[in-house]
C-alpha positions as CSV (number, residue, x, y, z in Angstrom):
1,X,-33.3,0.5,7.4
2,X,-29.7,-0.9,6.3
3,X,-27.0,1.4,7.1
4,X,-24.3,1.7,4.7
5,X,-20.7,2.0,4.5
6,X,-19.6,5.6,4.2
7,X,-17.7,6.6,1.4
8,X,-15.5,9.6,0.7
9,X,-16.5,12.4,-1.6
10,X,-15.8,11.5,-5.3
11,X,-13.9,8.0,-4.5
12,X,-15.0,4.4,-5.4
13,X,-14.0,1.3,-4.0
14,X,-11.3,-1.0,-4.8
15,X,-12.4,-4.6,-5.3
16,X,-9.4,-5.6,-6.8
17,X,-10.0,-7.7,-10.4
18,X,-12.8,-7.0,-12.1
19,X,-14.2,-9.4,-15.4
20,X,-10.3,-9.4,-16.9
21,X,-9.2,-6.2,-15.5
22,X,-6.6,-6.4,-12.8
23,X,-6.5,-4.5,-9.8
24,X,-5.3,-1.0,-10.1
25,X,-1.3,-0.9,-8.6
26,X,-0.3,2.3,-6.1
27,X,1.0,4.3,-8.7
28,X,-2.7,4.3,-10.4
29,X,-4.3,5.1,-7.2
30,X,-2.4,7.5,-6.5
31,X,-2.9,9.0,-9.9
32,X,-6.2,8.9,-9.4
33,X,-5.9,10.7,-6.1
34,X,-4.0,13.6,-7.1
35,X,-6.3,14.4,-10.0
36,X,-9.0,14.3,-7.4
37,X,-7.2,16.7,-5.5
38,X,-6.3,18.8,-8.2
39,X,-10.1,18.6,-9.0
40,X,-11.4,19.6,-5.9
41,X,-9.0,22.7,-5.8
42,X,-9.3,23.7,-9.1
43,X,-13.5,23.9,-8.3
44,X,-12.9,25.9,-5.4
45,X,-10.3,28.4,-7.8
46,X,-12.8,28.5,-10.2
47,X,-15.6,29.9,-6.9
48,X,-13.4,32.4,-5.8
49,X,-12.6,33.9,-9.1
50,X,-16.3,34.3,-9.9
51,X,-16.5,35.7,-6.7
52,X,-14.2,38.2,-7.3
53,X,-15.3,39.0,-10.9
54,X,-18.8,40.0,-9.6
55,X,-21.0,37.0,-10.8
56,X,-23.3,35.6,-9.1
57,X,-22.2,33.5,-6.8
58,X,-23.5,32.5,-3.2
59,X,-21.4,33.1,-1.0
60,X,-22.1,30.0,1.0
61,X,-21.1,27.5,-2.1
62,X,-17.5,29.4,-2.1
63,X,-17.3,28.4,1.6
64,X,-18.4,24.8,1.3
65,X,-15.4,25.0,-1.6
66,X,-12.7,26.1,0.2
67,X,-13.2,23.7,3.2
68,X,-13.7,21.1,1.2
69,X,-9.9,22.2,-0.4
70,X,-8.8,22.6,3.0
71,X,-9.7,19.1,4.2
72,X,-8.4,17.4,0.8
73,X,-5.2,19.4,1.2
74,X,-4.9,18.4,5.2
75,X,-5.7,14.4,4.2
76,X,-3.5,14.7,1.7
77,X,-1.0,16.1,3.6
78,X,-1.6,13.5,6.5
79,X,-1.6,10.4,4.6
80,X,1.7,11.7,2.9
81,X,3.5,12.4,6.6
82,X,2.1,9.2,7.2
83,X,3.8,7.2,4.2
84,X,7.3,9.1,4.8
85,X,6.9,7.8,8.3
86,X,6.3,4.2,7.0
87,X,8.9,4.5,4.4
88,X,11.5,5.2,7.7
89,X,10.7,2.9,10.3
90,X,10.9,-0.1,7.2
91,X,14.4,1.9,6.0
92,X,15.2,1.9,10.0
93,X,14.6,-2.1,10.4
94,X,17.4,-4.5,11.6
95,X,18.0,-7.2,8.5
């Protein structure tokens, strides 16, 4: 059995140019990240309000939603600290 490369929830690798299409720049991943993000939250919203409105929802699936919020809001977070970080220590260097 071949094991595969792990990939994140909801993302697809870049492979750079594709047929004629050039590679998407940091501004168009990082599009593409946000409106993942605002994805993710807005499904886990969209739990607790039915929650809270009386449907029938389980209340395992508005768990698994949340969490899933939390760690996209904590990676996000993260990789942003670590960009700022980045950012200073080129801003820092000695020309």
């Amino acid at each position: 059995m071949e094991i595969g490369r792990i990939q994140g929830v909801g993302l697809q690798p870049q492979t750079g140019a594709v047929a004629g299409k050039p590679a998407a720049g940091f501004a168009d991943l990082l599009s593409n990240a946000l409106s993942q993000l605002q994805g993710i939250s807005d499904n886990a919203n969209s739990k607790v309000n039915a929650m809270a409105s009386g449907e029938d929802v389980e209340l395992h699936d508005v768990m698994l939603a949340l969490e899933a919020e939390s760690l996209a809001m904590s990676f996000a977070t993260t990789l942003r600290n670590k960009a700022v970080e980045a950012y200073q220590e080129v801003f820092r260097m000695q020309m």
